[in-house]
C-alpha positions as CSV (number, residue, x, y, z in Angstrom):
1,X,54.6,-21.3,-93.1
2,X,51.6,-19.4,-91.2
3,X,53.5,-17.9,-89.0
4,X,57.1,-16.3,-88.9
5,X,59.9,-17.3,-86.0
6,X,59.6,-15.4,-82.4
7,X,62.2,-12.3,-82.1
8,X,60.9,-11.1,-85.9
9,X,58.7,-8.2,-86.2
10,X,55.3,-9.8,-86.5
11,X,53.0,-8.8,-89.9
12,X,49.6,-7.5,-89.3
13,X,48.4,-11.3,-89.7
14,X,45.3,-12.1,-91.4
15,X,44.5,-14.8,-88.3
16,X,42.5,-14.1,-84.9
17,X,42.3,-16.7,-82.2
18,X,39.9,-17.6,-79.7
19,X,41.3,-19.2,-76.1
20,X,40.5,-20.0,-73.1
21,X,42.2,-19.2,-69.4
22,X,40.3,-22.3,-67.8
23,X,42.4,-25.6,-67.4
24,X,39.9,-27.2,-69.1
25,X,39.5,-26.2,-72.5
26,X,35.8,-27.1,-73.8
27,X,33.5,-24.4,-73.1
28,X,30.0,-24.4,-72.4
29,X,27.5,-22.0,-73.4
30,X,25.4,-22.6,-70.6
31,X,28.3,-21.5,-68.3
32,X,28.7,-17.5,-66.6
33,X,31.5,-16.5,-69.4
34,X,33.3,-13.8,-69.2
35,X,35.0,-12.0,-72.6
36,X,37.6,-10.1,-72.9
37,X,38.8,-8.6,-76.5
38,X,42.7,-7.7,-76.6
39,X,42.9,-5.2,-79.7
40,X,45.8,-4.9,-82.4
41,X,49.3,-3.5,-81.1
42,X,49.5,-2.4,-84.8
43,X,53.1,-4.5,-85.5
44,X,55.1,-2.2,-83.5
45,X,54.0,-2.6,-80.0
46,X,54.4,-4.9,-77.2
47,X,52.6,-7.5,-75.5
48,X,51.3,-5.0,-72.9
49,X,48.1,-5.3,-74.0
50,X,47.6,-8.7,-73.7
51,X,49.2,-9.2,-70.2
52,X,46.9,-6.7,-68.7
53,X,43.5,-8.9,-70.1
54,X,45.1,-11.6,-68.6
55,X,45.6,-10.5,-65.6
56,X,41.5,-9.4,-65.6
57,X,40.9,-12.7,-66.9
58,X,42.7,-14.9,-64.2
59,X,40.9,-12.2,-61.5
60,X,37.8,-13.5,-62.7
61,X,38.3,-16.9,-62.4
62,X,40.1,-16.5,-59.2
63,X,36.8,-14.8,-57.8
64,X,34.8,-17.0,-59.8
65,X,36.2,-20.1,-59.8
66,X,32.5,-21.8,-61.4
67,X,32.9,-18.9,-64.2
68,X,34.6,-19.2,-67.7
69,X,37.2,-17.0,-69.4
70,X,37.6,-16.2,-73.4
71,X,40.6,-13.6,-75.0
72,X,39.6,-13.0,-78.5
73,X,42.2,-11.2,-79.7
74,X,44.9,-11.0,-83.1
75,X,47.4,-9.2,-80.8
76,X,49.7,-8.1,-83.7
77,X,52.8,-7.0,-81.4
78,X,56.2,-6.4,-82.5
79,X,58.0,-9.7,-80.9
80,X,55.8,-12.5,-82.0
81,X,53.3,-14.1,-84.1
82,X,49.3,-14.3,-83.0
83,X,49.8,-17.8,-82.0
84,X,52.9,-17.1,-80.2
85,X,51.3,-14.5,-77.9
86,X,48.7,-16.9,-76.4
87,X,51.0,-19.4,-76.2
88,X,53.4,-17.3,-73.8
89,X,50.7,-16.3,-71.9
90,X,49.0,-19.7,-71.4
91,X,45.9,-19.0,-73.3
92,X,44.9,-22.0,-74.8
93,X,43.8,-21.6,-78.5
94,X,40.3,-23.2,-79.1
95,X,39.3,-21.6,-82.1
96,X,41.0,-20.5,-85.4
97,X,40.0,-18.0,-87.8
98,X,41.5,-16.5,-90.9
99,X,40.2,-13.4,-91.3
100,X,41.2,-9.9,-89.3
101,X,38.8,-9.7,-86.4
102,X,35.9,-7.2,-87.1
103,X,32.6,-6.8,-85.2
104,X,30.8,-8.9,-87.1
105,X,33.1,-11.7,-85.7
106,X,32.8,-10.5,-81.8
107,X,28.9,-10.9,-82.4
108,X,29.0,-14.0,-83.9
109,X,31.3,-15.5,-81.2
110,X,29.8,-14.3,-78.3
111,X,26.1,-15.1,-79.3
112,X,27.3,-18.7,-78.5
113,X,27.1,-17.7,-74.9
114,X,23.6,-17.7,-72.6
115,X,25.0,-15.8,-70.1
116,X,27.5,-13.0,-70.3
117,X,29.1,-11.6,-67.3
118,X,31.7,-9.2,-68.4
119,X,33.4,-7.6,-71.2
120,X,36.6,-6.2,-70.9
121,X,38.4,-4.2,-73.9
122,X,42.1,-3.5,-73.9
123,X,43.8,-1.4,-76.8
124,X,43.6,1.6,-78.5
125,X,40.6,3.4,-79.2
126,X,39.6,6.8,-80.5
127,X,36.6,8.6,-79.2
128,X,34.0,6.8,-81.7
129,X,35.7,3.7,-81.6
130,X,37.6,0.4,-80.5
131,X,40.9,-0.9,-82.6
132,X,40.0,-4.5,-82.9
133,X,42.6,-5.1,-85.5
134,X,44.2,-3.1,-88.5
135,X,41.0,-2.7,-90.3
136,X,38.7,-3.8,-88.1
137,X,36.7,-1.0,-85.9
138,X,34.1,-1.6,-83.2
139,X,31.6,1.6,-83.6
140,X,28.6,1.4,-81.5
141,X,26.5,4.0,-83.4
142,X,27.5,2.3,-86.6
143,X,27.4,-1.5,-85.3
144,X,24.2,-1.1,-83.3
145,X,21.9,-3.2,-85.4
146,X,24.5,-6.2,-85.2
147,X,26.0,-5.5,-81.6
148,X,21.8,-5.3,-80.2
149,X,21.3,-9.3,-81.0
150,X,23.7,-9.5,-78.1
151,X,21.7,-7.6,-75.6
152,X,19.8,-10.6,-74.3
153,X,22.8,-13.0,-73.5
154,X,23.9,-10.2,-70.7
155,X,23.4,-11.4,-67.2
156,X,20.8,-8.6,-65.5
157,X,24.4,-7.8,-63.6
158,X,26.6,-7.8,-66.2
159,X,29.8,-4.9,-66.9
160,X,31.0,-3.7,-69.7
161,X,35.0,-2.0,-69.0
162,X,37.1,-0.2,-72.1
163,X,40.5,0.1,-71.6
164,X,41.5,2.6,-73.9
165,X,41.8,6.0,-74.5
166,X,38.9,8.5,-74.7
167,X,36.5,5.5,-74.5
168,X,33.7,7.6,-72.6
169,X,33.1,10.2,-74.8
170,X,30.5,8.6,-77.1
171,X,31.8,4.7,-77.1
172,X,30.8,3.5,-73.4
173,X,27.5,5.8,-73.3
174,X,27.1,4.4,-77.0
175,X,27.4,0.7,-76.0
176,X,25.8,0.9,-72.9
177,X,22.4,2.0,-74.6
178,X,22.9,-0.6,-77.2
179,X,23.8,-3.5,-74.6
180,X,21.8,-1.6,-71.4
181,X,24.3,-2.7,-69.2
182,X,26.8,-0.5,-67.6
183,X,29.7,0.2,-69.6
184,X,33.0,2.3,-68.1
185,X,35.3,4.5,-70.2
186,X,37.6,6.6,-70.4
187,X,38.0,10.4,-70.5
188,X,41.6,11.2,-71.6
189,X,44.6,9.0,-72.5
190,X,45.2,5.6,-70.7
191,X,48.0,4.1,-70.0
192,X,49.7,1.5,-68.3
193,X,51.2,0.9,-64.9
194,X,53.2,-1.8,-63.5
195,X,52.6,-3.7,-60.2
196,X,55.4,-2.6,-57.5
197,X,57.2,-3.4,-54.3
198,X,54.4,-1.3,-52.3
199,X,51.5,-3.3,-53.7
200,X,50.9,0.1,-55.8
201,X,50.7,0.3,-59.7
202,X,52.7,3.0,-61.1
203,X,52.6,4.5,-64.8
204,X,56.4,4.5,-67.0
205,X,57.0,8.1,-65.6
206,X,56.6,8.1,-62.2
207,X,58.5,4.5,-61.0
208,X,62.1,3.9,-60.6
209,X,63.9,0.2,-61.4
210,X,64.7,-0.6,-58.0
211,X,60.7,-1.0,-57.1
212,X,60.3,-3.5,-59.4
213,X,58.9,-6.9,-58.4
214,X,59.1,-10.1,-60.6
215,X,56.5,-12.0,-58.9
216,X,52.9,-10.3,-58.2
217,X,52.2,-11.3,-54.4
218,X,49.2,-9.4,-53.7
219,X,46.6,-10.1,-56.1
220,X,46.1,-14.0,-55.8
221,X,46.4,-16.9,-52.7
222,X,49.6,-17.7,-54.4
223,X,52.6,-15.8,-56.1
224,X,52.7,-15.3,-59.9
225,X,55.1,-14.5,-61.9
226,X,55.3,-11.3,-63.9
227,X,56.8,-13.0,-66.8
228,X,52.9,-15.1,-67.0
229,X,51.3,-11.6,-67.1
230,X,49.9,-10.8,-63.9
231,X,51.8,-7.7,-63.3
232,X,50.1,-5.2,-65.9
233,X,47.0,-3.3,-65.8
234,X,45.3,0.1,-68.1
235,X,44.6,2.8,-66.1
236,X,43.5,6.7,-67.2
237,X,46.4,9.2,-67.0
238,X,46.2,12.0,-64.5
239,X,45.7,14.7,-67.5
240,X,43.9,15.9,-70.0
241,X,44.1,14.0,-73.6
242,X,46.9,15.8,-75.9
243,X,48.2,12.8,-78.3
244,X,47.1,11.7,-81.9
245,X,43.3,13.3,-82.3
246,X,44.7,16.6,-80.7
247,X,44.7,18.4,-77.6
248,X,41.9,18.4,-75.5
249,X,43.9,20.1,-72.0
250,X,41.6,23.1,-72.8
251,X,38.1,21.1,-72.4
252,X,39.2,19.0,-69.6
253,X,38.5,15.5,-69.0
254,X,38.6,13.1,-65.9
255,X,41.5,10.8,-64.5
256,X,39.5,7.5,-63.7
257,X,36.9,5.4,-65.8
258,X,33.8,6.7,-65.7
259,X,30.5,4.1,-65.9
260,X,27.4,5.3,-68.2
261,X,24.1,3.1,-67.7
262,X,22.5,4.6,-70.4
263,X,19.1,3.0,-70.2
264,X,15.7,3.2,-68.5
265,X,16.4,2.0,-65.4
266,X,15.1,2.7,-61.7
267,X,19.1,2.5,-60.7
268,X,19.1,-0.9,-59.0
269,X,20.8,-2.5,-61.7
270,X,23.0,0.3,-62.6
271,X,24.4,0.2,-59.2
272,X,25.0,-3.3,-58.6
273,X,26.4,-3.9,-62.0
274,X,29.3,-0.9,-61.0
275,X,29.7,-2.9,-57.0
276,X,30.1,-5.8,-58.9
277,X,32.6,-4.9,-61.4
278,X,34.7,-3.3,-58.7
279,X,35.1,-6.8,-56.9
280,X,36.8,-7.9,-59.9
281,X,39.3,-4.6,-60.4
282,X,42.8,-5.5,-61.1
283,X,44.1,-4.5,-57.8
284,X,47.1,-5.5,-55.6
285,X,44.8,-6.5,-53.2
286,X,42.6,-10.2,-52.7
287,X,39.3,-9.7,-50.8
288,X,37.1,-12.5,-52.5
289,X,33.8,-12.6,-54.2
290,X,31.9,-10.7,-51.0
291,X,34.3,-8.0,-49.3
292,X,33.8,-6.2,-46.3
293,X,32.8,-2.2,-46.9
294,X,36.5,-1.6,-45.6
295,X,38.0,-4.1,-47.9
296,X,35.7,-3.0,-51.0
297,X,36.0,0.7,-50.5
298,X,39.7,-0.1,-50.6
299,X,39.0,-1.2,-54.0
300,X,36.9,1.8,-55.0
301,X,39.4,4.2,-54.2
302,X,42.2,1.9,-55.5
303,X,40.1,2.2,-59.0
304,X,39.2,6.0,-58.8
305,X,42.4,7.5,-57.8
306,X,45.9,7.5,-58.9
307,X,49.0,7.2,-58.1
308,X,52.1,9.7,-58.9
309,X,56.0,9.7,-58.1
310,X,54.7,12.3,-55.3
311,X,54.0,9.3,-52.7
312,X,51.4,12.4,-50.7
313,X,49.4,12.2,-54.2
314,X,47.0,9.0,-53.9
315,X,46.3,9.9,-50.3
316,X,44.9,13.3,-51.0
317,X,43.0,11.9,-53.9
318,X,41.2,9.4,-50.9
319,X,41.0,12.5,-48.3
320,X,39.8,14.7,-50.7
321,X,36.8,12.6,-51.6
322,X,35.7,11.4,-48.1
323,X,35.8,14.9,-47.2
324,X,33.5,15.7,-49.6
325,X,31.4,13.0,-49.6
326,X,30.9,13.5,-45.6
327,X,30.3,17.5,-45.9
328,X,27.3,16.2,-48.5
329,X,28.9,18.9,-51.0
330,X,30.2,16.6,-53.1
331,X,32.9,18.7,-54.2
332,X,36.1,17.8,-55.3
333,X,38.1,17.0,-58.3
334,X,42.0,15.8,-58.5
335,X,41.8,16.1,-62.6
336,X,43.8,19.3,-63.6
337,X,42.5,22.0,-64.8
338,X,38.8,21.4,-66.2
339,X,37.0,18.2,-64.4
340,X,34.3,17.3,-66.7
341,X,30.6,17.4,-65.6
342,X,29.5,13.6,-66.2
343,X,26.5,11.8,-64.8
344,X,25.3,8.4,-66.2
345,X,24.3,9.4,-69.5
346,X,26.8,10.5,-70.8
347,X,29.4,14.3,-70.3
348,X,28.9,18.0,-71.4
349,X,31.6,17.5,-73.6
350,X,31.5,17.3,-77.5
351,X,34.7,16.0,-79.3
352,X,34.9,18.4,-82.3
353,X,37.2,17.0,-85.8
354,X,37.8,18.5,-88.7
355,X,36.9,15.7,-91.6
356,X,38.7,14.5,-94.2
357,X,36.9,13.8,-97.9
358,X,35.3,10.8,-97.0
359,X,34.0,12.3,-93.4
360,X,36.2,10.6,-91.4
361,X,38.0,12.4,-88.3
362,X,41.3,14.1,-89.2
363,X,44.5,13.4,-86.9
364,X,45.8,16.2,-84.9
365,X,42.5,18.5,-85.6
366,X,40.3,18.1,-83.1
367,X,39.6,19.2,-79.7
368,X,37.2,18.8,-76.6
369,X,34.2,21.1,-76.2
370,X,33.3,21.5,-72.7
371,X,32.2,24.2,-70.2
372,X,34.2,25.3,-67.7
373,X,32.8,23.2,-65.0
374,X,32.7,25.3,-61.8
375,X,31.3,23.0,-59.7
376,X,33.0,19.6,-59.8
377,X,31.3,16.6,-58.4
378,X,31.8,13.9,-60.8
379,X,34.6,11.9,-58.8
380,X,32.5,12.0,-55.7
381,X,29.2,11.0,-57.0
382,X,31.0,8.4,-58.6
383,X,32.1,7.2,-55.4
384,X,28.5,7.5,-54.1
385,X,27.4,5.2,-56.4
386,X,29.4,2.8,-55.7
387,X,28.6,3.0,-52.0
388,X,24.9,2.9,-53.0
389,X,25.7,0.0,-54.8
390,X,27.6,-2.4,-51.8
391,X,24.8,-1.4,-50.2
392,X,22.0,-2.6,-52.5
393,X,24.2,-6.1,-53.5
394,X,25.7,-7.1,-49.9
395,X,24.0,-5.5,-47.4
396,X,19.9,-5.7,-48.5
């Protein structure tokens, strides 16, 4: 048999699958298609992953009902097979392949498509690369010759998110110069947080039992069900990085995924591309494909500022940066410690690994290189930009 009984730890399977979230299962390749890529859980990990990619998924077709959805993923968690996985989640299976999904595959799939959308990454990542399955990596500096050939089936608007930690170091500036589209990272540890009674996600350390909810009632017309997925989403943690690369508390980072648009451009598209990927965030909130400004800045600061078990915390996060934004300073940071200078090509940071004797990155050795940044105004540009952007996509 391919495929072991559920409630067995699953093996790291030599099988990926390709499905769909649409009711109808045949895909066209003419049709706006949006990909997400669900990386390996590694055989000891839940289906965490894989909920919060469905959850984006059904956003997007919710928003765009015309769209389509793919998951290409070989999950690998601990409480089920591959197939298994999908199945729970509803994703029907329309391809098969018996290999461990590698970049090669990603390229070969998603070249099928005239116009893509959106690509959404969720699993674990270093700072050079994406964990698509036990041996597979995704490396944009090493992958660029393949992962180019996909530049031209990006719609001119089209978002590139990565769910994962330290995924704006060099991936998402990386990718989006390869792809030129705007790509959003990370710049510490990511984690996830759970949908709650409040209509507010909270991370494992900072919600209590008793605010749980089993059906998510915000984010669609109608109430889901957590057990179908809907009620987990990847979102930066409020510190610096200090887990299996190292510690990186003494360089600093930033606590909310920072877009790169790391390409000639006059800033246009750069801007619309980030207004546009914001009407898709996984929020607790349903505003449709063309908010208001209220109703979309809602959504901005929903996706730049975090919650805590403090309930003052988000608030001052929002306060902090309309203050600044209003005063024309600019300056504010809710990151501890050192708030990383970052602008749309990339940080002045340098991730810095001792090397092993076949130059690959050594676990535990390395650290973040990074002025002390004594003017921080990355959160509140950011949230400039996506002002700039509203304005260039609904109101022009």
């Amino acid at each position: 048999m391919l495929f072991s009984s559920i409630g067995q730890a699953s093996r790291l399977e030599n099988v990926f699958y390709v499905g769909t979230l649409n009711e109808r299962s045949e895909l066209s390749p003419s049709r706006p298609t949006h990909v997400l890529v669900v990386g390996t859980a590694r055989g000891n990990e839940s289906d965490q992953y894989f909920q919060s990619a469905v959850l984006k998924g059904l956003i997007y077709l919710d928003r765009y009902p015309s769209h389509q959805v793919i998951i290409i993923s070989n999950p690998d968690v601990i409480n089920g097979t591959n197939r298994e996985v999908f199945n729970r989640f509803n994703v029907s299976i329309i391809a098969t392949e018996r290999a461990r999904l590698e970049t090669s595959h990603l390229v070969r799939i998603m070249t099928q498509f005239q116009t893509i959308m959106s690509f959404d990454y969720f699993g674990h990542s270093s700072p050079w690369s994406l964990n698509l399955s036990g041996s597979g990596r995704l490396d944009p500096v090493r992958d660029a010759q393949q992962l180019i050939t996909l530049r031209s089936h990006f719609h001119e608007y089209a978002f590139v998110n990565l769910n994962g930690c330290n995924g704006g170091f060099q991936i998402a500036p990386a990718l989006s110069r390869v792809w030129q589209v705007a790509v959003s990272g990370a710049l510490t540890g990511t984690f996830f947080e759970r949908l709650q009674a409040d209509g507010k996600w909270y991370k494992k350390i900072d919600r209590t039992s008793s605010e749980r909810v089993h059906f998510n009632r915000f984010t669609f017309d109608n109430s889901r069900s957590c057990l179908d997925g809907v009620c987990w989403r990847m979102k930066p943690q409020r510190h610096s990085y200090a887990s299996y690369w190292g510690n990186f508390i003494s360089g600093g980072g930033l606590s909310f995924n920072k877009f790169f648009c790391n390409y000639d451009d006059n800033r246009s598209n750069c801007l619309q591309s980030m207004a546009k990927s914001i009407i898709s965030h996984a929020s607790a909130y349903n505003f449709g494909p063309k908010p208001s400004w209220e109703e979309y800045q809602t959504l901005v600061f929903d996706y730049l500022c975090s919650t805590a078990r403090d309930p003052n915390y988000f608030d001052r996060c929002v306060e902090g940066i309309l203050s600044a934004y209003n005063s024309g300073s600019d300056e504010f940071q809710m990151h501890p410690g050192n708030a990383l200078d970052c602008n749309f090509s990339g940080c002045n940071a340098r991730v810095s690994c001792e090397r092993d004797r076949n130059g690959n990155p050594t676990g535990g050795s390395c650290e973040l290189l990074a002025p002390r940044n004594q003017n921080p105004r990355s959160l509140v540009r950011e949230y400039r930009a996506y002002k700039l952007g509203y304005g260039l996509l609904f109101e022009d």
